[in-house]
VOLUMMAR-736289 format. One record per residue (C-alpha): residue number from 0; residue in one letter; z, x, y. Coordinates in pm, 1 decimal, always signed. Each point is the difference from the previous one (the first is absolute). Example, Ala and Ser with C-alpha at 12.3 -4.5 7.8 and 13.67 -1.06 7.14 Angstrom:
<sites>
[0,"A",[+780.0,+1230.0,-450.0]]
[1,"S",[-66.0,+137.0,+344.0]]
</sites>
This chain:
<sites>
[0,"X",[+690.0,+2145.6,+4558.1]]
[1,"X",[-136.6,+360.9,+113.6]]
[2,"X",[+27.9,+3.8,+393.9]]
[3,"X",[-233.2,+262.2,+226.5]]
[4,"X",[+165.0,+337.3,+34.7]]
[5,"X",[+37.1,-114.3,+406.1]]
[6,"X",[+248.3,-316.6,-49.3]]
[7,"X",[+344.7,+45.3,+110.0]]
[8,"X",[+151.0,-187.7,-298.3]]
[9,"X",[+381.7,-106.2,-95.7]]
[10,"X",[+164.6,-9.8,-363.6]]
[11,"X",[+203.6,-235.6,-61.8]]
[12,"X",[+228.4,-222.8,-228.6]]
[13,"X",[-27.2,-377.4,-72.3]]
[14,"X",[+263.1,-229.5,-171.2]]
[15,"X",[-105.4,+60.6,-351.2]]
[16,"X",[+14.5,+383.9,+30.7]]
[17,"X",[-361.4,+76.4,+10.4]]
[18,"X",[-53.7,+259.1,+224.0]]
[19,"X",[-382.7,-24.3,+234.1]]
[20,"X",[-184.5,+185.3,+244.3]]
[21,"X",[-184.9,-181.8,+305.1]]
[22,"X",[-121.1,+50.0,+347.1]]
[23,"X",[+308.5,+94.5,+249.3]]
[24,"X",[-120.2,-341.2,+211.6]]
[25,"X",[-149.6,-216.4,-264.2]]
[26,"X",[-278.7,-206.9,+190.6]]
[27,"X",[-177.2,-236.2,-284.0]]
[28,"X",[+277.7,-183.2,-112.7]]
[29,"X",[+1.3,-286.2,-246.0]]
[30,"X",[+337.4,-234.0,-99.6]]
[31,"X",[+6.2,-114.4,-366.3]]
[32,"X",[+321.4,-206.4,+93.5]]
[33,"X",[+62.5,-318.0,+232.7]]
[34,"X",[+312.5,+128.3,+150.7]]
[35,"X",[-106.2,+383.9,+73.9]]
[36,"X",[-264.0,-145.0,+170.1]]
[37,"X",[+205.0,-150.4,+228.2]]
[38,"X",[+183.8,+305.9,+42.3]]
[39,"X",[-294.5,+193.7,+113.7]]
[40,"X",[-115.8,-233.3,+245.7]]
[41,"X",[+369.3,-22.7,+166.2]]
[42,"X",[-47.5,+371.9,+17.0]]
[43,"X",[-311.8,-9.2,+185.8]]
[44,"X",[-221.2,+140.7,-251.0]]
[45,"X",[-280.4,-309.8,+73.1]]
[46,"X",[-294.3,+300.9,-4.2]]
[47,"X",[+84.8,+206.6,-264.0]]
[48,"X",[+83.8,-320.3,-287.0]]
[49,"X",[-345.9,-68.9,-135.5]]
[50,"X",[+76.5,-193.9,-281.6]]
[51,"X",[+219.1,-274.7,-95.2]]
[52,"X",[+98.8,-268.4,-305.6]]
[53,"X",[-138.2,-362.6,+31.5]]
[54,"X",[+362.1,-27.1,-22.2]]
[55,"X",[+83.4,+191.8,+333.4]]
[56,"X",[+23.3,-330.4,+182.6]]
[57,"X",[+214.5,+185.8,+309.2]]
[58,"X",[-84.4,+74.8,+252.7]]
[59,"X",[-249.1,-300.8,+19.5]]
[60,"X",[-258.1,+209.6,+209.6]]
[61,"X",[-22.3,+256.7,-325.0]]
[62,"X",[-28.7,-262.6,-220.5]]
[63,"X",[-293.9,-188.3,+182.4]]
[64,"X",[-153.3,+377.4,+92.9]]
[65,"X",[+96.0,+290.2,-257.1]]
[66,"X",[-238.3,+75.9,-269.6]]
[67,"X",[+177.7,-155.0,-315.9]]
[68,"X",[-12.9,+188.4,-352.5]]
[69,"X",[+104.3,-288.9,-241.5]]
[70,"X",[+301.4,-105.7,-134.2]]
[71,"X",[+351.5,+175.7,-5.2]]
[72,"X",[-86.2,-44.0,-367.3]]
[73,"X",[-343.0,+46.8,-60.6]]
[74,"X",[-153.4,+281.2,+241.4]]
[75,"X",[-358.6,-4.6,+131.9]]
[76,"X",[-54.4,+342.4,-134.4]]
[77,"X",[-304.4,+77.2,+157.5]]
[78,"X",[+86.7,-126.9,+285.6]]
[79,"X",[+263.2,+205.9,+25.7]]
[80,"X",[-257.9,+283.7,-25.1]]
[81,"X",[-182.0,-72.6,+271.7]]
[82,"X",[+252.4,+6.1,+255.4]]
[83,"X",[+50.4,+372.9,-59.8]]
[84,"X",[+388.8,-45.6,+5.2]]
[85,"X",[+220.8,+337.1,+43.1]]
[86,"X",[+321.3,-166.1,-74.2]]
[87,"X",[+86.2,-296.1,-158.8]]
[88,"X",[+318.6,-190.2,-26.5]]
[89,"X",[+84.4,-181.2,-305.9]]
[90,"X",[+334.7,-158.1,-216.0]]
[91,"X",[+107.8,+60.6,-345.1]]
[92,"X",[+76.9,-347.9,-34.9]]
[93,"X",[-262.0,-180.4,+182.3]]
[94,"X",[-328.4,+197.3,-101.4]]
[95,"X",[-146.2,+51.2,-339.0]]
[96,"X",[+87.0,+312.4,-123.9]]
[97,"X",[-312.8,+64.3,-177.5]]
[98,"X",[-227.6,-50.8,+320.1]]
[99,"X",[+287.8,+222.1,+212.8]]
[100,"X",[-47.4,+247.2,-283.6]]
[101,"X",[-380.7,-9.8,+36.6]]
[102,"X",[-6.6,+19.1,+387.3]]
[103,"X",[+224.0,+294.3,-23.7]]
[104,"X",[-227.2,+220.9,-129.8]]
[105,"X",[-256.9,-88.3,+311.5]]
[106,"X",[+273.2,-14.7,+262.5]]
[107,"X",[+346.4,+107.4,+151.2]]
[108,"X",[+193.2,-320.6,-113.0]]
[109,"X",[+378.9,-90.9,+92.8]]
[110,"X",[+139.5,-212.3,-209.6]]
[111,"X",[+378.5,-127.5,+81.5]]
[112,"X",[+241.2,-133.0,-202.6]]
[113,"X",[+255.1,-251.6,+148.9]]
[114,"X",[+288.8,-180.5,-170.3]]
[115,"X",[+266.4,+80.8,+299.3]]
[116,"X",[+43.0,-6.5,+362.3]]
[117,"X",[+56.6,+344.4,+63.6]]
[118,"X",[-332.6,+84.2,-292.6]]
[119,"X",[-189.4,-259.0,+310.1]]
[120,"X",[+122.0,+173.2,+287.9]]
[121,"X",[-88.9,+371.7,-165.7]]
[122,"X",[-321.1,-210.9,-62.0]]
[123,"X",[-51.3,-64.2,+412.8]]
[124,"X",[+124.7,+338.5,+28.2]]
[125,"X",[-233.2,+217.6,-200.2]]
[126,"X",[-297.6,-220.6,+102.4]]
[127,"X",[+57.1,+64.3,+323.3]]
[128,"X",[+32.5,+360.7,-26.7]]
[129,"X",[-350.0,+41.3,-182.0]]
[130,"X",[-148.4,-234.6,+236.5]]
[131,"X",[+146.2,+217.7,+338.9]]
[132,"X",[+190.6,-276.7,+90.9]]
[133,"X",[+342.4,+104.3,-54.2]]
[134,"X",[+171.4,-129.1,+330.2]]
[135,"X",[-121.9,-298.7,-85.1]]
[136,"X",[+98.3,-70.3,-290.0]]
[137,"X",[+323.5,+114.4,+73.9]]
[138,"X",[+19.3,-221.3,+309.1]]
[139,"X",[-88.3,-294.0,-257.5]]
[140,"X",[+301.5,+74.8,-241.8]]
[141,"X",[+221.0,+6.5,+332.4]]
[142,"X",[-82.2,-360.7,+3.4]]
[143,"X",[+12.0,-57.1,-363.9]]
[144,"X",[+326.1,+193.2,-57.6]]
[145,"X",[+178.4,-219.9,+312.1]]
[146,"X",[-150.6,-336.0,-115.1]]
[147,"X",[+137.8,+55.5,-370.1]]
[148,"X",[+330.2,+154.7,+152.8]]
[149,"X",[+49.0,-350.0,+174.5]]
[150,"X",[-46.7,-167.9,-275.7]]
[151,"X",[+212.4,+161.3,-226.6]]
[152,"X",[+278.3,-51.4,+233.2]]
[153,"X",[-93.9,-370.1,+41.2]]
[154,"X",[-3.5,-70.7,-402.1]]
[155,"X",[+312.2,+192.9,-14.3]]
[156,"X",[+219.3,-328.4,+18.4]]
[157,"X",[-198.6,-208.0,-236.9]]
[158,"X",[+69.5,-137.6,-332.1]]
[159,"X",[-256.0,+149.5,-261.6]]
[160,"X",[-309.2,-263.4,-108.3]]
[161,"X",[-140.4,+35.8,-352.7]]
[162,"X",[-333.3,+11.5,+22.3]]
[163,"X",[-315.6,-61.3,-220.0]]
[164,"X",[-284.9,+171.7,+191.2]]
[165,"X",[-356.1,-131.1,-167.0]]
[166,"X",[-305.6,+189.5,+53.2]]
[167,"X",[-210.8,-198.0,-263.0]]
[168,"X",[-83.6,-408.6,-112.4]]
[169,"X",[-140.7,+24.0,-315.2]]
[170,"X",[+160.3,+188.7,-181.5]]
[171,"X",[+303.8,-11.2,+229.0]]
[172,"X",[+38.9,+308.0,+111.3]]
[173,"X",[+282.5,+192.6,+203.4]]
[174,"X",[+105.5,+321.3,+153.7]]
[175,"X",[+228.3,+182.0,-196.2]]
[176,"X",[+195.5,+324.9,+47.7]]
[177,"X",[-121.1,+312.2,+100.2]]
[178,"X",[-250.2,-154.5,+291.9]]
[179,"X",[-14.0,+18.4,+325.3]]
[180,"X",[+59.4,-413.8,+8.5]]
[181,"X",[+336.2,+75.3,-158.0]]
[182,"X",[+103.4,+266.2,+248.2]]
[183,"X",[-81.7,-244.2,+318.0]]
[184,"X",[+188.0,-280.2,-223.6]]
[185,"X",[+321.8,+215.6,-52.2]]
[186,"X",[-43.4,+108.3,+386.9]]
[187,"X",[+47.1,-368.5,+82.4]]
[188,"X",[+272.2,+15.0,-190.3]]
[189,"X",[-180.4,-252.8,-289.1]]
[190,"X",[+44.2,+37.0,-359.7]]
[191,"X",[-276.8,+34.6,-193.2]]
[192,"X",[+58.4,-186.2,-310.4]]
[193,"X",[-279.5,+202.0,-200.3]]
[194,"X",[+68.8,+327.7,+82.0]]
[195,"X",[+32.7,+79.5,-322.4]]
[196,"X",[-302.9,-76.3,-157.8]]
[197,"X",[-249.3,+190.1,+99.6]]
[198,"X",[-202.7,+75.4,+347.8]]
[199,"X",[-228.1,-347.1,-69.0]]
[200,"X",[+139.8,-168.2,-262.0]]
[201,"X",[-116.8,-362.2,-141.0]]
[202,"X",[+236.8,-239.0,-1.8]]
[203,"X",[+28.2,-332.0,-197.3]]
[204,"X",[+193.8,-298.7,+138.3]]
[205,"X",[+258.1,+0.5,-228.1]]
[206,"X",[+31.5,+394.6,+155.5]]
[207,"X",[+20.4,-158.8,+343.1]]
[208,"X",[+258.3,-296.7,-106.3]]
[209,"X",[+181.9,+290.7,-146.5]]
[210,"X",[-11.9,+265.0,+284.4]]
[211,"X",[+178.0,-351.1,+204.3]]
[212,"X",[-134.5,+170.9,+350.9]]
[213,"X",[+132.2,-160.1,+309.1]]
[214,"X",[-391.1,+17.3,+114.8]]
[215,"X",[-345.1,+44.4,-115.5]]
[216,"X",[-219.6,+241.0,+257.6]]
[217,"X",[-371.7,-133.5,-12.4]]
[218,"X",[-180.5,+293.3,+92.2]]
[219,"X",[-337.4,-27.0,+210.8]]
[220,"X",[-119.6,+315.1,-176.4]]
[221,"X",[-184.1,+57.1,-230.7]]
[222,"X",[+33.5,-368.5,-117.7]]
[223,"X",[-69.0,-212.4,+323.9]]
[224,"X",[+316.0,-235.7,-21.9]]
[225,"X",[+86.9,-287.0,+216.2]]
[226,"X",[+169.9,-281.7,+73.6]]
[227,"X",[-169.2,-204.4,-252.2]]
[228,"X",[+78.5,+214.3,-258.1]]
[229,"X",[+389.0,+22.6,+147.1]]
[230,"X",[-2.2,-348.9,-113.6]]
[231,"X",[-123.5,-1.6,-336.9]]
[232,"X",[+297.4,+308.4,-34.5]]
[233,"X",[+268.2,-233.6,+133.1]]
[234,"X",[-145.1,-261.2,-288.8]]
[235,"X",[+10.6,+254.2,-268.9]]
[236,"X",[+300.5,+138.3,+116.3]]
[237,"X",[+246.6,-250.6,+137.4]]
[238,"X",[+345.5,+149.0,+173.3]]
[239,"X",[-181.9,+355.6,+75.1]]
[240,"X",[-133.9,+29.9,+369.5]]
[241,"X",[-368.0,+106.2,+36.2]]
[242,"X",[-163.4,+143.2,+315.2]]
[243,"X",[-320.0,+158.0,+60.3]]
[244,"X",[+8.4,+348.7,+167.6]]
[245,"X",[-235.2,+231.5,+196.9]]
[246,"X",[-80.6,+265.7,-286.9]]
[247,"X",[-103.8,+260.6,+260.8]]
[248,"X",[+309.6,-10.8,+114.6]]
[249,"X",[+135.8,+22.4,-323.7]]
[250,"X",[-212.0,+287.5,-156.0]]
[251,"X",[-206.0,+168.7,+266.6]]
[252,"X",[+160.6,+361.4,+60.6]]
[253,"X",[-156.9,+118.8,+308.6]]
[254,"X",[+37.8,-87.2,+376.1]]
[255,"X",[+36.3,-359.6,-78.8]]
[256,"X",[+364.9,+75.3,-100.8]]
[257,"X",[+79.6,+15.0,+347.7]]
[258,"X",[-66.9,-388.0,+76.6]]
[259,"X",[+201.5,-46.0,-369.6]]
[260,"X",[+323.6,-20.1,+100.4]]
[261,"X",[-42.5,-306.1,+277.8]]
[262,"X",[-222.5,-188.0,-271.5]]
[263,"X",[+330.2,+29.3,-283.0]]
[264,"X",[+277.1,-34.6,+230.9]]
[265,"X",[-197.0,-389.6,+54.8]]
[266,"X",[-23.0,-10.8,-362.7]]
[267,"X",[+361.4,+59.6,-52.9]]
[268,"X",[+100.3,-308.2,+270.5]]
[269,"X",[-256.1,-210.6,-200.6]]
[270,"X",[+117.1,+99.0,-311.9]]
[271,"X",[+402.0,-105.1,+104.9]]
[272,"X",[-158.3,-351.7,+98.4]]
[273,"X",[-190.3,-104.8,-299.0]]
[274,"X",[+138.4,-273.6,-225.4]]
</sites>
């Protein structure tokens, strides 16, 4: 993207280690990813985001007013376009790469790459930075960094859970190692019992009978599971404990980690009381 000779600009880094150039206060902004958007509204950027997912479902008053540009999936190109964007944050994992690689060429894009806590607070970090928010965003990770702090203390004392974490119905689906599911698991001090195969691997019931978790995680992301479908589990898998769980809570790596820890320290009591 070729900016006017008069724009104070800023080069900088993202998590795949492409380097870009854009405006020093980037003012058209548009979020490719549910839980970056999120981020930028807790850091007051409501004027400058102009563009958001049909996925971007918080805050509520973005989702009912924001001008949406498709799926996290399957971009509104031209749309896109129109809204003159000079920065745009995207996800390795979450976007298409060959759209991301397209609306590179157009625009400044930031694309980060999170399989870790510390890769999602470098995340709120950085974004804050290019976005002139830096206290900010450093007053959010305060609040993060205490939250999580509290709760490894509190799992401390527990006995470790195996856990089967599913994602997906059909085929069944489940996060695997190397995600950023895992990393919340083992920070609960839960064993994934497919952290070896894979980031999203499929798994067969006679893999789950095998794996012999002590519970199955229904995840309400991306597959909507519920309590009906915690039943049919507890018919196909009699003796294994099944649960639905808040996948935002789960997977989302920006300033909804600070209301995390509360939501899996309640998890953990409910997962010591089910028969």
């Amino acid at each position: 993207m070729q900016l006017p000779y008069f724009y104070l600009v800023q080069t900088i880094t993202d998590q795949t280690g492409r380097t870009l150039t854009l405006p020093d206060s980037p003012g058209r902004i548009i979020s490719l990813v549910p839980s970056q958007t999120e981020l930028l509204a807790d850091l007051g950027l409501d004027q400058e985001v102009v563009g958001i997912t049909k996925f971007c479902i918080h805050p509520e008053a973005w989702f009912r007013s924001k001008q949406r540009v498709g799926g996290t999936k399957k971009l509104d190109m031209e749309m896109i376009r129109s809204l003159k964007p000079d920065l745009i944050i995207a996800n390795k994992e979450e976007n298409e790469k060959s759209q991301i690689e397209t609306l590179e060429k157009e625009f400044p894009v930031w694309i980060s790459d999170i399989k870790t806590f510390r890769e999602a607070k470098q995340m709120i970090l950085a974004v804050g930075e290019m976005t002139k928010q830096f206290i900010k965003a450093i007053e959010l990770l305060k609040k993060i960094d205490e939250s999580f702090d509290d709760l490894r203390m509190a799992v401390q004392s527990r006995s470790t859970k195996r856990i089967a974490y599913l994602i997906w119905k059909e085929p069944m689906m489940a996060a695997g190692g190397d995600t950023f599911i895992n990393c919340i698991l083992e920070t609960c001090q839960l064993q994934n019992v497919f952290n070896d195969l894979g980031r999203y691997p499929e798994i067969s019931r006679d893999q789950m009978k095998a794996a012999k978790p002590d519970v199955i995680l229904l995840s309400s992301e991306p597959f909507p599971f519920t309590e009906k479908h915690a039943l049919e589990f507890n018919d196909l898998f009699p003796g294994i404990k099944v649960l639905p769980v808040d996948g935002e809570l789960f997977s989302w790596y920006g300033s909804r980690l600070q209301y995390a820890p509360a939501y899996f320290l309640k998890l953990l009591e409910q997962i010591e009381t089910l028969k």
